[in-house]
C-alpha positions in Angstrom: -8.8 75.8 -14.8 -8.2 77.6 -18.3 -5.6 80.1 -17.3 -3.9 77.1 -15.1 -3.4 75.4 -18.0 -5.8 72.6 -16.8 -8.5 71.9 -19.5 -9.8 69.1 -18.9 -8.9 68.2 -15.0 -11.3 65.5 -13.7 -13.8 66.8 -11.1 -12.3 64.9 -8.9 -8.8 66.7 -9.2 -10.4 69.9 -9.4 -11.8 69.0 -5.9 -8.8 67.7 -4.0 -7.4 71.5 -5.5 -10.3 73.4 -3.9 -9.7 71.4 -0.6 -6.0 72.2 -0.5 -5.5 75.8 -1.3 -8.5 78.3 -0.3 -9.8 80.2 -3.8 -13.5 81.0 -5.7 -13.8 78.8 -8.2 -16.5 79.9 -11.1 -18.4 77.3 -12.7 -21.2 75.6 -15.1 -20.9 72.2 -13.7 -23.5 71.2 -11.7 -21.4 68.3 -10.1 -19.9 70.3 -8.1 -23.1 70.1 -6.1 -23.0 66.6 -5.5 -19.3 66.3 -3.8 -18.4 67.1 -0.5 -17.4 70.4 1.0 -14.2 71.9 -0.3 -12.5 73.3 2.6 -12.4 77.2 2.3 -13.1 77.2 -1.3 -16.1 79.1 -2.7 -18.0 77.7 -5.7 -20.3 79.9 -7.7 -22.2 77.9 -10.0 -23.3 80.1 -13.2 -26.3 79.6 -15.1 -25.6 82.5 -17.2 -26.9 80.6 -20.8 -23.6 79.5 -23.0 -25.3 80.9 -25.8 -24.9 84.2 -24.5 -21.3 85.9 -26.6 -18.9 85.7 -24.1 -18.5 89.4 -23.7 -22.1 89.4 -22.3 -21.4 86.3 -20.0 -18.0 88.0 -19.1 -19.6 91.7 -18.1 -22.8 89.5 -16.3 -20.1 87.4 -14.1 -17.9 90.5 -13.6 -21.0 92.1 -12.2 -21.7 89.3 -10.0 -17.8 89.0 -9.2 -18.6 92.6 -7.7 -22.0 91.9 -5.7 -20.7 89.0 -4.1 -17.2 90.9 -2.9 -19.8 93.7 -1.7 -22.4 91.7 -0.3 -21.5 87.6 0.9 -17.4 88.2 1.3 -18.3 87.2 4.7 -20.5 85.2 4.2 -20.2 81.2 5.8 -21.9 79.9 3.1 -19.4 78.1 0.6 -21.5 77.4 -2.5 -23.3 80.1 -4.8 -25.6 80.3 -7.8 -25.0 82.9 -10.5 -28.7 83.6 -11.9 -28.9 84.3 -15.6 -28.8 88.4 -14.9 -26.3 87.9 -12.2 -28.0 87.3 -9.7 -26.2 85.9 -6.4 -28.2 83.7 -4.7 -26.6 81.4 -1.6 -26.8 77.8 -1.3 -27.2 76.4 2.7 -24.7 74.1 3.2 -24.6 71.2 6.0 -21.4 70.1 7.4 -21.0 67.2 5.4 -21.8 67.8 2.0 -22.9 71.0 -0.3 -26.1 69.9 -1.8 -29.3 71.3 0.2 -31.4 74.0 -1.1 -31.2 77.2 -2.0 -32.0 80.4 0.8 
């Protein structure tokens, strides 16, 4: 929402954005877990620790960036965790809302 120019966007216009147009949308908001599926929209949902200089956090999300286009591009599942080494690790997701468990 940074580059957009969107600091600050409630979660609830963030989500009526991820419904309309498809995208992956890179977060530390646990919210998003709570609200209803978001159309084509991908969220991966980092718990790469803030502390961490944001180089480190940049190169660790980068290299996640790069095992989820390799590995879950085709993937139906819609909502993804980013361990704190980078991990990918799917979320199941029912038809009617994201929250479940992990795989």
């Amino acid at each position: 929402m940074i580059p957009l120019k969107l600091r600050g966007t409630s979660d609830r216009d963030v989500v009526r954005r991820l419904e309309g147009t498809p995208c992956i949308f890179l977060t530390q908001d646990e919210d998003f877990f709570d609200f209803p599926k978001m159309g084509e929209s991908i969220v991966l949902l980092s718990h790469v620790p803030q502390r961490m200089p944001i180089s480190e956090r940049t190169r660790i999300w980068i290299k996640a960036m790069r095992t989820f286009f390799e590995d879950y591009k085709d993937a139906k599942h819609r909502l993804f965790e980013i361990g704190p080494d980078g991990e990918i690790i799917p979320w199941e997701t029912p038809d009617d809302h994201i929250r479940i468990r992990r795989i």
